[in-house]
C-alpha positions as CSV (number, residue, x, y, z in Angstrom):
1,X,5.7,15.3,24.7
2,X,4.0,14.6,28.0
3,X,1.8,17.4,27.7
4,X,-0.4,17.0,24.6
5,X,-4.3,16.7,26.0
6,X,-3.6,18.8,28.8
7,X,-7.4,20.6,29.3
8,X,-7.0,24.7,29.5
9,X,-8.6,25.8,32.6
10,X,-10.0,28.4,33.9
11,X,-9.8,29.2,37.7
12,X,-12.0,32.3,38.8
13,X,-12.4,33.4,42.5
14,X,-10.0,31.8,44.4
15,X,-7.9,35.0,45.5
16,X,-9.1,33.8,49.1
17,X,-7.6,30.3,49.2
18,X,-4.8,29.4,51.5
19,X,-2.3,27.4,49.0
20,X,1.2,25.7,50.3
21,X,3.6,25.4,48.0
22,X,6.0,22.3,49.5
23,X,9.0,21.8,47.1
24,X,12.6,19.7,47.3
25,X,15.8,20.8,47.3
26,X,17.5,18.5,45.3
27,X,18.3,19.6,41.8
28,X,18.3,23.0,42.1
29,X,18.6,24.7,38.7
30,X,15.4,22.4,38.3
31,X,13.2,22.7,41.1
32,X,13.9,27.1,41.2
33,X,11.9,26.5,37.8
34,X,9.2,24.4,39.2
35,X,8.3,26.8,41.6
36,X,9.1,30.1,40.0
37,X,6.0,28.9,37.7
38,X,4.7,28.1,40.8
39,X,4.7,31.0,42.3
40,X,3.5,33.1,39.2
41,X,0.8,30.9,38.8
42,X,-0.4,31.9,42.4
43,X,0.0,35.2,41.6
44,X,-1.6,35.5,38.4
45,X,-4.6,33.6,40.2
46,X,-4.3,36.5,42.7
47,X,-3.2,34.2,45.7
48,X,-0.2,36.2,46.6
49,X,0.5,35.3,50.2
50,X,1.0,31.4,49.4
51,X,3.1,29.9,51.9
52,X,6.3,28.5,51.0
53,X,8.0,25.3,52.2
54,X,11.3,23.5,51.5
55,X,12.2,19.9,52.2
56,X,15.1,18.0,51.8
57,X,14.1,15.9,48.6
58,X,10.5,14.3,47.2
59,X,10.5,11.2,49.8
60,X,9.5,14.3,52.3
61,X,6.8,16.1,50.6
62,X,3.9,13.2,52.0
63,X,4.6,14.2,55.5
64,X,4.8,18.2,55.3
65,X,1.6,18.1,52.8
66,X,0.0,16.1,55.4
67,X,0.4,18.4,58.2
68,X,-0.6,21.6,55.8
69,X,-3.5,19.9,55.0
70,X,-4.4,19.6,58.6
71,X,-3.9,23.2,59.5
72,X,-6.8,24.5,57.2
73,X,-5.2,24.9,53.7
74,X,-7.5,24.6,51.1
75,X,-4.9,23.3,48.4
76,X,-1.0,22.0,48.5
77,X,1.6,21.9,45.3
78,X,4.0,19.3,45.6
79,X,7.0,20.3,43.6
80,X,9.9,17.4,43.2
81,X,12.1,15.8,40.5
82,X,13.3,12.2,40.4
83,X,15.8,11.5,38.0
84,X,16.3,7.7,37.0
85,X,19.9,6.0,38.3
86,X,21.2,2.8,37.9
87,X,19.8,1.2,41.0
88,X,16.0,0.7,41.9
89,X,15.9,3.6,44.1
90,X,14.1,5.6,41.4
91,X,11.6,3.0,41.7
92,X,11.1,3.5,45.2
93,X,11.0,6.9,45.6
94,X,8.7,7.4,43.1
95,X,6.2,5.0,43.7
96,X,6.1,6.3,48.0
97,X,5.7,9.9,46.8
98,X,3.1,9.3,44.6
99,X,1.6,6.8,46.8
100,X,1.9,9.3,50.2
101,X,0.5,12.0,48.2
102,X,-2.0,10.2,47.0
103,X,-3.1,9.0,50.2
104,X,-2.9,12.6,52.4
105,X,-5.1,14.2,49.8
106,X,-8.0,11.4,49.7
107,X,-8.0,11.2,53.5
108,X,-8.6,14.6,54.0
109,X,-10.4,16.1,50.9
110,X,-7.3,18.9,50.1
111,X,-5.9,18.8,46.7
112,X,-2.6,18.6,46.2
113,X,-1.2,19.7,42.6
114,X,1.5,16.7,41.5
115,X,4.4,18.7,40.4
116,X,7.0,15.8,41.0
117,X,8.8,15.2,37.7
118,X,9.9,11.5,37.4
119,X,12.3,11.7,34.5
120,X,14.6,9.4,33.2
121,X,17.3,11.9,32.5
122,X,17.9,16.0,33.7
123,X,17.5,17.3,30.5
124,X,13.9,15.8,30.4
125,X,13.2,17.3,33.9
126,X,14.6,20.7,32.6
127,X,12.2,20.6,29.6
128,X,9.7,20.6,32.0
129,X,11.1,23.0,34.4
130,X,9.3,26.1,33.2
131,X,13.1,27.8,32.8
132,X,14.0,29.5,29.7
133,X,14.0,26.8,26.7
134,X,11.9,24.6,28.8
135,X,8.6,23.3,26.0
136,X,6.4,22.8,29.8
137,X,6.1,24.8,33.0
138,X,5.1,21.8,35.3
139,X,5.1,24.2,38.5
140,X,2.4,26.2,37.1
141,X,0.6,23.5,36.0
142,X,0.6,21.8,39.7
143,X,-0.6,25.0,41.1
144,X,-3.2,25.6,38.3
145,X,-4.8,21.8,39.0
146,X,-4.9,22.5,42.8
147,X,-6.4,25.5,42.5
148,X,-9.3,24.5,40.5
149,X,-9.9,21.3,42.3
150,X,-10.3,23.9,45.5
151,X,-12.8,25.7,43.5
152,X,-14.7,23.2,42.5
153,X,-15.1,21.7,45.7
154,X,-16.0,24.9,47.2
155,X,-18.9,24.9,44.7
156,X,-19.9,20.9,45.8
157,X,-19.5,21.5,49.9
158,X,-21.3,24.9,50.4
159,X,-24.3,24.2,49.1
160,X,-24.3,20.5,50.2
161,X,-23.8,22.4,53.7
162,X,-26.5,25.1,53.4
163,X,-29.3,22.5,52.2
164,X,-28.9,19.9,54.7
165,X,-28.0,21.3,57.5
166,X,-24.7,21.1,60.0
167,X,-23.9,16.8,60.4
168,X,-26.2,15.8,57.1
């Protein structure tokens, strides 16, 4: 099971935080689990005005988290699943989501909760889909990560801000 040494934590506070949820629309039974824990994660974190986007599959999610990240949110969920073919498509699409995401959320300091499934087979991805008989909830999980990374860079930049002054 994927999620054995998965760290509980606790996110306090963060009721103000803008958070995008960007999720795929392929596989649906799938990805309306992913973000159905998504969205009850957000609201049991009291961020109930999250805003909601839909792309065509994971090879989009780089380019709309991107943007979000440039219009002020404080944290994105990136919600996807790749199921394995026969063909090294798989391959590629996993590696440029991981590698686009990766790369929006370094350059500009917003985190981005990985809720892309890369499973060999559906019924892996549904076991992680958060839907009844599901042993993970991987949409609440994403939210849960980005939303603590926000917090705790809150608690880095403010008072990085406060004692050194504006361009420090």
């Amino acid at each position: 099971m994927s999620g054995k040494g998965a760290p509980e934590l606790s996110v306090k506070n963060c009721g103000d935080l803008r958070v995008a949820v960007v999720a795929a629309l392929w596989h649906e039974r799938i990805m309306d689990g992913l973000v159905d824990g998504a969205l009850r994660a957000l609201h049991e974190l009291g961020i109930d005005e999250p805003t909601l986007l839909r792309v065509p599959g994971s090879f989009e999610l780089p380019v709309v988290a991107k943007v979000l990240a440039g219009r002020g949110y404080d944290a994105i969920v990136a919600l996807g699943v790749v199921v394995r073919g026969g063909t090294p498509h798989f391959e590629y699409v996993c590696q440029g989501v991981t590698q686009g995401l990766t790369q929006v959320t370094v350059d500009t300091g917003v985190p981005i909760g990985f809720g892309v499934l890369t499973c060999d087979t559906e019924e892996q991805a549904l076991d992680r889909a958060g839907i009844e008989g599901s042993t993970e909830d991987k949409g609440h999980e994403a939210v849960t990560a980005a939303v603590a990374t926000a917090a705790t860079l809150r608690t880095v930049s403010e008072p990085w801000r406060q004692g050194r002054g504006a361009g420090a």
